[in-house]
DONU-258752 format. One line per 8 residues: number of its first residue (from 0); for each residue x negated, y, z of C-alpha. Coordinates in pm, whole numbers, plus 50000, padded with zeros to 5 digits. Last residue first. Layout:
<lolums>
NUM	X Y Z  ...
</lolums>
This chain:
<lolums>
762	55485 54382 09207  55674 54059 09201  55943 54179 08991  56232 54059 09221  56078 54175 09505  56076 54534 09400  56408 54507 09241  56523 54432 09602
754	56331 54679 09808  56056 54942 09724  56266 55208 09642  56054 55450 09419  56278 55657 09263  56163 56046 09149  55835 55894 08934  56052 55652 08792
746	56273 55926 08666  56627 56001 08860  56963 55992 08598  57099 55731 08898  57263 55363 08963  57139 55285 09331  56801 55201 09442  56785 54785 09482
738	56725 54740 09866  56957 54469 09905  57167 54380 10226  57316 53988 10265  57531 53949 10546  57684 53610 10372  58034 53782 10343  57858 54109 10153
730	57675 53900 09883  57996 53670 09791  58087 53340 10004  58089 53124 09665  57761 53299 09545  57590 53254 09926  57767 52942 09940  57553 52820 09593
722	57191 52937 09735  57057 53267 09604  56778 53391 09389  56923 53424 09056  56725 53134 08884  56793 52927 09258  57178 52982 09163  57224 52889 08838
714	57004 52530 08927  57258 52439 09173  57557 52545 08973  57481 52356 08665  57796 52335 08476  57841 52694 08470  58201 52829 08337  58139 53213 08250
706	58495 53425 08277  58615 53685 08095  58770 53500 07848  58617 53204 07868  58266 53156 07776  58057 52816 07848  57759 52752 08079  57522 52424 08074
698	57298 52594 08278  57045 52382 08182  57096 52570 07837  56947 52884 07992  57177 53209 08031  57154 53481 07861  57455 53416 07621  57688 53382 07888
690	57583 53725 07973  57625 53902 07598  57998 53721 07588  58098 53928 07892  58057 54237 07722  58292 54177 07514  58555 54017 07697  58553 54374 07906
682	58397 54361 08268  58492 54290 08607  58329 53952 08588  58476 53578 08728  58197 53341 08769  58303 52974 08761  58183 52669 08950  58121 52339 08861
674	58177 52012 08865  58493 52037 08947  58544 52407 08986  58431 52646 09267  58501 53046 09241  58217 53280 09185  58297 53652 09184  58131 53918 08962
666	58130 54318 08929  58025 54301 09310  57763 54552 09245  57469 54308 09410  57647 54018 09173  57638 54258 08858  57262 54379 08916  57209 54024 08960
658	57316 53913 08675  57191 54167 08432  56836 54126 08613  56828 53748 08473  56898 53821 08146  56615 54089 08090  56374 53786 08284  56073 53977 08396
650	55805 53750 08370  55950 53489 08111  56018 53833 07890  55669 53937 07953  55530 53617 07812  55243 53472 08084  54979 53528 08222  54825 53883 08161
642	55137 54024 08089  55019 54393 08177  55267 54542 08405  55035 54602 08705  54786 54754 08466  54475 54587 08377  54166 54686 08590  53853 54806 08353
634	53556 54722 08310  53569 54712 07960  53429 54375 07888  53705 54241 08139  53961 54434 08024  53900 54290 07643  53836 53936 07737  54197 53980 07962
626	54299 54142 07580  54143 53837 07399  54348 53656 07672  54681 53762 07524  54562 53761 07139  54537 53344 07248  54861 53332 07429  55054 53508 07126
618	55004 53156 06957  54887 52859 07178  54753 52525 07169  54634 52409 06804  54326 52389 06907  54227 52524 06533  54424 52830 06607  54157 52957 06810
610	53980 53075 06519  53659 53177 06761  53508 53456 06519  53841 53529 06324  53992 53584 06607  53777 53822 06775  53686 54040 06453  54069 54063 06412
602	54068 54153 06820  53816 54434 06721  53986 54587 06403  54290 54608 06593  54153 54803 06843  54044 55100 06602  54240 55359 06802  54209 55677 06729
594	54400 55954 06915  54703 56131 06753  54987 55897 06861  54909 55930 07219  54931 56345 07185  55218 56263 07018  55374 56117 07258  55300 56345 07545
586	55422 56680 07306  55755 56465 07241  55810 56378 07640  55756 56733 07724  55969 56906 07462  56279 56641 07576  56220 56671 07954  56607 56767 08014
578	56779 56697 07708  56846 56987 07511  56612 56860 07207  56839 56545 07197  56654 56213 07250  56542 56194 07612  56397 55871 07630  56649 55575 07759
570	56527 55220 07894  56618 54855 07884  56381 54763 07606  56428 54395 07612  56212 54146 07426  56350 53844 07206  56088 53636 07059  56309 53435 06779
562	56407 53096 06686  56585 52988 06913  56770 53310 06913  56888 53228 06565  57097 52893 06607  57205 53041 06993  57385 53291 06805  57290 53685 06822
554	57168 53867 07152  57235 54226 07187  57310 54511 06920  57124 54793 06929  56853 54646 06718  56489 54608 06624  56322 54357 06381  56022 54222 06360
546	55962 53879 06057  55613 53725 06055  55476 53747 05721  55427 53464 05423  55132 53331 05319  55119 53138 04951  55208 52733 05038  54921 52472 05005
538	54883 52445 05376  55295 52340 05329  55544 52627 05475  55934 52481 05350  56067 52497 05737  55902 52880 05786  56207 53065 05767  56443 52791 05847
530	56669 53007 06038  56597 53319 05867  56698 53221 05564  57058 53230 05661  56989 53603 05679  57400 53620 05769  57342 53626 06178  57056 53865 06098
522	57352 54115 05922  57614 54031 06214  57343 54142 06444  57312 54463 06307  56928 54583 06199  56775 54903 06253  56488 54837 06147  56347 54550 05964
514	55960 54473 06036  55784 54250 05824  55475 54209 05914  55131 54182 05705  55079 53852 05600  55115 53879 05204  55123 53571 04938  55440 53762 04721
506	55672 53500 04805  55777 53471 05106  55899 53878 05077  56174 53732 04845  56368 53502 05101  56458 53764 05287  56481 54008 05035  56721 53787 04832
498	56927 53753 05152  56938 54089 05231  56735 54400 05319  56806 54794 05217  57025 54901 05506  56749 54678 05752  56579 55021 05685  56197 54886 05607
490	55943 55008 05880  55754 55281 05900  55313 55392 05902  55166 55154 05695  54820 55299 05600  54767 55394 05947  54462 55127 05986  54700 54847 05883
482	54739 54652 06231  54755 55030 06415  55002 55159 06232  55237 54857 06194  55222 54856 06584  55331 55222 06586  55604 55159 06402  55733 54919 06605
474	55724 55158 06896  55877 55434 06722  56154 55164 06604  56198 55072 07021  56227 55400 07135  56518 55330 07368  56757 55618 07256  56975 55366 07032
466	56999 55176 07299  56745 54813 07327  56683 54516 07122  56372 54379 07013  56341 54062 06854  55994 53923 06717  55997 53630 06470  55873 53282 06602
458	55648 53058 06504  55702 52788 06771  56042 52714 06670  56017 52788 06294  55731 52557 06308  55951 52237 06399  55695 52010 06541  55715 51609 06485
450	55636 51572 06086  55365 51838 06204  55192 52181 06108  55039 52278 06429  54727 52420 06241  54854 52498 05925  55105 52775 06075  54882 52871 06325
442	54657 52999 06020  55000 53117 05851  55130 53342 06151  54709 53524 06217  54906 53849 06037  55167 53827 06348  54881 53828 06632  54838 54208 06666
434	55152 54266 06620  55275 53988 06918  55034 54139 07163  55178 54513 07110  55516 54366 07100  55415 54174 07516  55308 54550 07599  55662 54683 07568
426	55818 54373 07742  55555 54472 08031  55611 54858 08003  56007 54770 07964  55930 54519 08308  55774 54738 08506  56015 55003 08442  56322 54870 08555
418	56584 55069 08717  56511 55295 08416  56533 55659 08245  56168 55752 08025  55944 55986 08078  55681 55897 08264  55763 55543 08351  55813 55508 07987
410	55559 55727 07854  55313 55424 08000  55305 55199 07739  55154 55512 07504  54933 55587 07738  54864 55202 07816  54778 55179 07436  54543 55436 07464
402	54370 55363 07747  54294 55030 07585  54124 55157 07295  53897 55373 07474  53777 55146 07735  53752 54954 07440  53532 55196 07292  53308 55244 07605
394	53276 54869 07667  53137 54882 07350  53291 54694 07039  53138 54475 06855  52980 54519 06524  53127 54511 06165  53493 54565 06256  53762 54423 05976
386	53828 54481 05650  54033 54753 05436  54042 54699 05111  54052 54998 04880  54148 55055 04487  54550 55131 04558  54595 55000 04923  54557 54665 04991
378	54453 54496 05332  54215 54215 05437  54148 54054 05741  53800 53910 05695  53553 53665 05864  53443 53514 05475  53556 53172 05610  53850 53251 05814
370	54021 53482 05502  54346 53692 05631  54492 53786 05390  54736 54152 05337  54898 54308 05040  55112 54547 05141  55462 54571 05273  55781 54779 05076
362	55834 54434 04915  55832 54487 04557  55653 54829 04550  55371 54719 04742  55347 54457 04598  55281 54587 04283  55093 54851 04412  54839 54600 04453
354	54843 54476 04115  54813 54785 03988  54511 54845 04211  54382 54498 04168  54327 54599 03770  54583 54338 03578  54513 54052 03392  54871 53853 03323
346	54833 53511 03157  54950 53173 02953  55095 53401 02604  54884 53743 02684  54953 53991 02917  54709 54250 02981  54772 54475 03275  54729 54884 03271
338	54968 55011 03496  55268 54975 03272  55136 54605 03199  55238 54579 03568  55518 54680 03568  55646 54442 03272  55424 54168 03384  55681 54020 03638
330	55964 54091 03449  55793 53865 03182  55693 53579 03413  55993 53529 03608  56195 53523 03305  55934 53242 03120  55933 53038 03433  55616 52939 03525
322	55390 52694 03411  55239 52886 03132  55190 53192 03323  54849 53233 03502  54762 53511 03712  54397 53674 03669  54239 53952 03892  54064 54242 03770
314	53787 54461 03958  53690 54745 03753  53795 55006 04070  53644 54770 04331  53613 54979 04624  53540 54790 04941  53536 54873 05294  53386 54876 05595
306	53459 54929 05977  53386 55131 06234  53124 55373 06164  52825 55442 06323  52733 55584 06659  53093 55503 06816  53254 55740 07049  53387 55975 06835
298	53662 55724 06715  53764 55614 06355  54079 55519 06360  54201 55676 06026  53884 55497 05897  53549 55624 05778  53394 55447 05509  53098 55200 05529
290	52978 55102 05182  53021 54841 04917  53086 54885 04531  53184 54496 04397  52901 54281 04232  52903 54182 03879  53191 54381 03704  53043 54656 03898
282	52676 54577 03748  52885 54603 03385  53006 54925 03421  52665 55014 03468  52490 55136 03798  52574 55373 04131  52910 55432 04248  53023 55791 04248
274	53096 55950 04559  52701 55910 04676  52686 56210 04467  52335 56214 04360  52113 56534 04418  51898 56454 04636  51749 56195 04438  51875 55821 04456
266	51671 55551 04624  51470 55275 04409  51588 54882 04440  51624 54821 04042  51956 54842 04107  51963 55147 04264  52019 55224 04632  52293 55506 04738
258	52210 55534 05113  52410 55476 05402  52448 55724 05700  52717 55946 05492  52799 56260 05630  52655 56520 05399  52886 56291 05191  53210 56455 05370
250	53521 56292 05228  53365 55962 05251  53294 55664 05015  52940 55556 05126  52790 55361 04860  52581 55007 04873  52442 54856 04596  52298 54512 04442
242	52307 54446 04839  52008 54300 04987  51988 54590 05240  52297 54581 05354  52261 54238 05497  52584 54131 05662  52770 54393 05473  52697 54262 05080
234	52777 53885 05200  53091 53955 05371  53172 54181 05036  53140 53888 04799  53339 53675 04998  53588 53888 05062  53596 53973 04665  53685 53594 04607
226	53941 53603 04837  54107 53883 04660  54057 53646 04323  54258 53403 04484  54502 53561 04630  54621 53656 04273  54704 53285 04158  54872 53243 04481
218	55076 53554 04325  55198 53399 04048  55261 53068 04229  55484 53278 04460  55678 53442 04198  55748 53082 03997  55854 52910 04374  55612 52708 04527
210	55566 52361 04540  55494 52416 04176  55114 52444 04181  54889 52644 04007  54686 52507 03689  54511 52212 03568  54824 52007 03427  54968 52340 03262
202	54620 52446 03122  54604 52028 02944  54949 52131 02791  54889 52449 02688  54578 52386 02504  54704 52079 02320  54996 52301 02204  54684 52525 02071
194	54564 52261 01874  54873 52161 01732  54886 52492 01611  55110 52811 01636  55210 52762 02010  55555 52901 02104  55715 52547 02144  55462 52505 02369
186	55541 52811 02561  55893 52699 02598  55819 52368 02697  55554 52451 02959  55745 52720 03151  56071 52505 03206  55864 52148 03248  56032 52082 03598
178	56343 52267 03692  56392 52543 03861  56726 52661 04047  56833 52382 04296  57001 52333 04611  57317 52516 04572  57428 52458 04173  57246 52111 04171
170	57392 51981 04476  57787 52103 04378  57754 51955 04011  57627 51611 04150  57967 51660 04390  58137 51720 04101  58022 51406 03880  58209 51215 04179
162	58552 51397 04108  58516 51369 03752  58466 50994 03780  58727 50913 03980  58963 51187 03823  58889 50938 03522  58650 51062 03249  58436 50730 03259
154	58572 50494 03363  58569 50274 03728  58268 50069 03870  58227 50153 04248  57874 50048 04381  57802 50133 04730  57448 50070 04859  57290 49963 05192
146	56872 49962 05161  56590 49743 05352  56303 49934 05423  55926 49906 05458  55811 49886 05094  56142 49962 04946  56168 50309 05039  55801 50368 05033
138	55806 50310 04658  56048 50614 04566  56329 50594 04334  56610 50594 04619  56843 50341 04796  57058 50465 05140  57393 50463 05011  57578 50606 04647
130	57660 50417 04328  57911 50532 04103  57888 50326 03806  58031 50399 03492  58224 50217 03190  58210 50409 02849  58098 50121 02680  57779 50237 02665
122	57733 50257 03015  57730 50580 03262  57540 50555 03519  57606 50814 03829  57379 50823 04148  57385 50936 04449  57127 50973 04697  57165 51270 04988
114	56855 51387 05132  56796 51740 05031  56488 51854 05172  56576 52270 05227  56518 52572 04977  56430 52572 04588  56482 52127 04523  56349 52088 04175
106	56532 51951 03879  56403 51704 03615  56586 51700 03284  56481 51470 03049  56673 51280 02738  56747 51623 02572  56423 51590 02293  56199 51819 02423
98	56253 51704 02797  56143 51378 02651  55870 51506 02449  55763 51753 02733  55732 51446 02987  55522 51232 02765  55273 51481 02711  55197 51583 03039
90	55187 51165 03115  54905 51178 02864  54735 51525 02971  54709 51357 03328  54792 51470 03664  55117 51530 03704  55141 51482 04105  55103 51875 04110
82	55457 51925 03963  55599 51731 04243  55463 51899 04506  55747 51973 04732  55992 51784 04605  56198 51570 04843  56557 51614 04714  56438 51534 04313
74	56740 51661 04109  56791 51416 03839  56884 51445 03492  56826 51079 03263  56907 50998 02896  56879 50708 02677  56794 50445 02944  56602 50195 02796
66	56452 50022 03103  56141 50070 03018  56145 50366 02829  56371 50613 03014  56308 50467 03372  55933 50453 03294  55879 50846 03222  56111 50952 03501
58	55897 50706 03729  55540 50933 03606  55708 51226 03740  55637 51083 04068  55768 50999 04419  56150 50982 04367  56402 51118 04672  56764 51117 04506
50	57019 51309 04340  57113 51135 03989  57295 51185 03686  57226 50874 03412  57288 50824 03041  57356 50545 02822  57288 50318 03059  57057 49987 02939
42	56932 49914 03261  57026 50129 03533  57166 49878 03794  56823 49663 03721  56624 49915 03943  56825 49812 04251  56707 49475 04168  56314 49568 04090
34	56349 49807 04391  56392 49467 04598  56610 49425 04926  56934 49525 04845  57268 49545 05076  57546 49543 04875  57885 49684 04903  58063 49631 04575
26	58356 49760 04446  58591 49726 04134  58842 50063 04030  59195 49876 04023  59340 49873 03642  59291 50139 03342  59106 50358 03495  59074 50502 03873
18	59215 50842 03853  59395 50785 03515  59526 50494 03616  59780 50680 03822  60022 50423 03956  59903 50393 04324  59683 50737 04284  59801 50829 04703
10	59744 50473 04770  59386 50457 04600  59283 50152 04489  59010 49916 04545  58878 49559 04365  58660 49361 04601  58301 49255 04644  58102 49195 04943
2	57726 49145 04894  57408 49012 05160  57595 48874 05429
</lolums>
């Protein structure tokens, strides 16, 4: 049965024509098997509102001329790249005069595919179709699919009607905010000249690409030209001494273990400042200033310096505007034209400090790239990038390195209050791992990009929650330090992040983290864009950062913890300067915090030498065995609570130890259900909630009151390490004893009990 046909009304609207029109509304359910015939329902409209998938500007163009449809605004659920498919001046051309002359409006989809098709014709008689199924515009639809439409012919202006135009209404206002042509049109209707409309339109077809949003394509624009210097610097460092110059930027020149060479390949005199970069204004505009300068990390154990960097005070970089959004382009120049940009009518030119400040300003994060084929991680602050190690590092300086990072690991079994300090240090450890792998996020992300993966499951953001007291924002901050060589040294108050921020900081082409501190649960439970954070990422997308945030709060919904790293800092420091140990535990830290510690510079080096992304394997497991590389080349054992094999929160399960500490206290009873079986806490409802929540979906558990239901008894019972009776029949009925130390103020170093917890940690 290929059609049915019938005439509908609505009992509610019996004898209301004006909901339907003037008789029964007709209907057809059709199932259609050619484009050409779906094609043929447009023919002749007068105008058309659509939201459907369509493959190609080029389609807009044909529906309006060849099958005379006067008018046509669509909102295009699948585009991604459609901007980029216009590839000729002619088509270019076409577009604008429609759009030009009201019979074109294309909209663009800003968030999530949306797949809905509808479609409303209206007819020059003032009849109108309301057509809605599985049929869209584009050519694999019909290729390998048959399609199921409804067709319901009523009036136009009916409640019908209005009610159906709504819903069109509703998708535009939520799923789009750009529309194709915006930037183009209204600089072309700026241009003095037909020549200089030419201009604009055959710049719009060659430039950046709309499958980003207007900020991000300004700033993909800017990426470039970083990427360029990379280049230009890798090739400077490798071989020093066929540089065009090379100038030691320290605050000591007597210092300096590079000399100042000429262009014309003659050393400086005495004299010279090697401060002030040698040659013409114009040799800088040629070839970037490059020296070794001495980082924040710098340690006293290396013969030369660390790492190099770049000054390129004359450097500009170049951000086109013409296919942009004309708002989006002129507060974006505004600052920066205040720092010395020039804007002109299709571009910004700003100095790269102004440019990096920019950022800066915008998103509280730097500028950061990561660039495989120049070998550079690359950070911006004012006039400097930093880069990453030249040489390797000696078994002495990693010795070094990792000393220091197990110091710092390590004030929590030496000054910290726990039943559980393996597994803090090893949850503590595991955030170390996960900063140093965060600005690597897009190359993973183009790697195990797949129709069949869903990134934001395998990229996730970092989670730590943990007291008030349980150091967790030092900690973070400490891991920003050491990824941007101390130029980063806080997080961003989650008081001063949103929605727009959210979505915001994907646009400004940066990888360096994004850590939010401080943040409530109910405000990452309403970051919607969390959730699909990295659903939209495309190769040809700018780079976005890795989200971190800390919190007091425990676990949000299942929708977000699915997408997140969650790590556990059960532990208190002293926090009030009359707290017993308080001086001590502050003089230890900072003692940590004051040591160098260029390690970040090696495992960028690392990475960037194997790219282990491109096996498309692992994530955090491939900066996990560059530290087992790291120990190795050292010489040195790794600490008992180093995760060397796997996650730290797999190893020592945070959810897993709040059950059984409740069962060994008897705060929970187990009663059999159908099915089932039900554990019964001595606790508030609140609290309660945070256990269910811990617990695996094999479980299949479910909150009542203050009672878990677990669907899976079996399997419940071998994660917390007893049989089913043994829970029915209670710890003390079944003769089981437990070694875990009792509930005390007492320091690691006072408790040692080597019994149940002991066991349960594997150490």
């Amino acid at each position: 049965m290929d059609e049915i046909t019938a005439n509908i009304s609505f009992d509610k609207f019996a004898d209301m024509p004006e909901f339907y029109g003037s008789g029964e509304a007709g209907y057809r359910l059709v199932m259609v098997k050619k484009r050409e015939d779906f094609l043929d329902l447009f023919e002749g409209a007068r105008h058309v509102d659509a939201v459907t998938y369509a493959e190609t500007p080029e389609l807009m163009v044909r529906m309006l001329t060849e099958y005379d449809i006067d008018s046509l605004d669509v909102l295009v659920g699948n585009a991604n790249d459609y901007a980029n498919q216009v590839n000729d001046v002619s088509t270019a051309r076409s577009l604008v005069q429609l759009r030009q002359d009201d019979r074109l409006t294309v909209r663009l989809k800003n968030r999530k595919i949306v797949h809905s098709k509808m479609y409303r014709i209206v007819m020059p008689d003032d009849t109108v179709k309301l057509v809605h199924g599985s049929a869209n515009l584009s050519v694999n639809s019909w290729e390998y699919h048959t399609n199921q439409i409804s067709v319901i012919t009523t009036e136009v202006g009916t409640e019908l009607d209005e009610e159906f135009a709504a819903f069109i209404d509703e998708y535009r206002e939520r799923y789009s905010s750009q529309t194709l042509l915006e930037g183009l049109v209204e600089a072309i209707e700026d241009a003095d000249t037909p020549e200089e409309r030419e201009n604009r339109i055959e710049y719009w077809v060659g430039s950046g690409d709309l499958d980003v949003s207007d900020t991000a394509a300004l700033n993909q624009d800017a990426t470039e030209d970083l990427k360029e210097i990379a280049d230009r610097v890798t090739a400077a460092v490798d071989d020093p001494e066929e540089a065009d110059e090379s100038v030691a930027f320290i605050d000591e020149p007597e210092k300096a273990d590079q000399t100042v060479v000429k262009p014309d390949g003659s050393g400086d005199d005495d004299d010279t400042d090697p401060n002030e970069p040698s040659g013409t204004e114009g040799d800088s505009e040629e070839s970037p200033d490059v020296g070794l300068v001495e980082s924040d990390n710098e340690t006293a154990l290396t013969e030369t310096l660390d790492r190099p960097r770049v000054r390129t005070p004359e450097k500009k970089i170049r951000m086109g505007t013409s296919k942009v959004d004309r708002d989006v382009a002129d507060e974006f120049s505004s600052t920066l034209r205040s720092r010395g940009a020039t804007v002109e009518d299709h571009s910004i030119t700003a100095p790269l400090s102004a440019y990096n400040n920019q950022v800066r300003e915008s998103t509280e994060i730097p500028t950061m790239s990561v660039v495989p084929e120049a070998e550079q991680v690359i950070i911006g602050d004012d006039e400097d990038l930093i880069l990453v190690a030249t040489d390797p590092p000696t078994p002495e300086v990693l010795d070094h390195c990792l000393d220091t990072i197990e110091s710092y690991v390590e004030t929590v079994k030496n000054h910290g209050y726990t039943q559980t300090p393996t597994a803090v240090m090893a949850q503590m450890y595991e955030a170390f791992l996960y900063g140093f792998w965060a600005p690597f996020a897009n190359q993973y992300a183009e790697a195990l990009s797949s129709p069949s993966r869903t990134l934001d499951n395998v990229l996730q953001h970092l989670y730590i929650e943990g007291n008030s007291d349980a150091g967790k924002d030092k900690l973070t901050e400490y891991i920003l330090r050491l990824v941007s060589d101390n130029t980063v040294i806080s997080g961003v108050d989650a008081d001063d992040v949103g929605v727009d921020e959210i979505r915001g900081v994907r646009e400004w082409d940066t990888c360096f983290p994004y850590a939010i501190i401080d943040a409530e649960k109910g405000k990452i439970e309403g970051w919607s864009p969390i959730r699909n954070y990295w659903g939209d990422w495309t190769p040809t997308s700018v780079d976005q950062p890795c989200l971190i945030f800390t919190t007091n709060d425990s676990l949000p919904k299942s929708e977000f913890r699915n997408r997140m790293k969650i790590l556990s800092m059960d532990v208190s420091f002293p926090s009030n300067p009359e707290d017993p140990g308080f001086h001590e535990a502050q003089d230890d830290l900072a003692e940590v915090l004051e040591r160098e510690n260029p390690i970040f510079s090696y495992v960028a080096r690392r990475m960037l030498a194997e790219q282990p992304w491109t096996e498309g394997n692992g994530t955090v497991e491939d900066v996990r065995q560059i530290f087992c590389d790291f120990y190795e080349e050292a010489g040195r054992e790794p600490p008992e609570y180093f995760p060397a094999n796997e996650p730290a929160e797999q190893m020592y399960d945070t959810g897993r130890l709040k059950w059984q500490r409740d069962i060994q206290g008897g705060r929970v009873e187990f009663e059999s259900e159908p099915d089932g079986m039900n554990a019964d806490f001595d606790r508030e409802d609140w609290e309660v909630y945070d256990y269910e929540k811990r617990l695996d979906k094999r479980f299949m558990s479910d909150k009542s009151g203050t009672s878990v239901y677990i669907g899976a008894p079996k399997e419940f019972a071998e994660w917390v390490g007893y049989s089913v009776d043994e829970l029915l029949n209670g710890p003390a009925e079944n003769g089981e004893t437990t070694d875990q130390p009792a509930e005390s103020d007492a320091t690691p170093e006072e408790t040692d009990s080597p019994g149940f917890f002991r066991r349960l940690l594997g150490s």
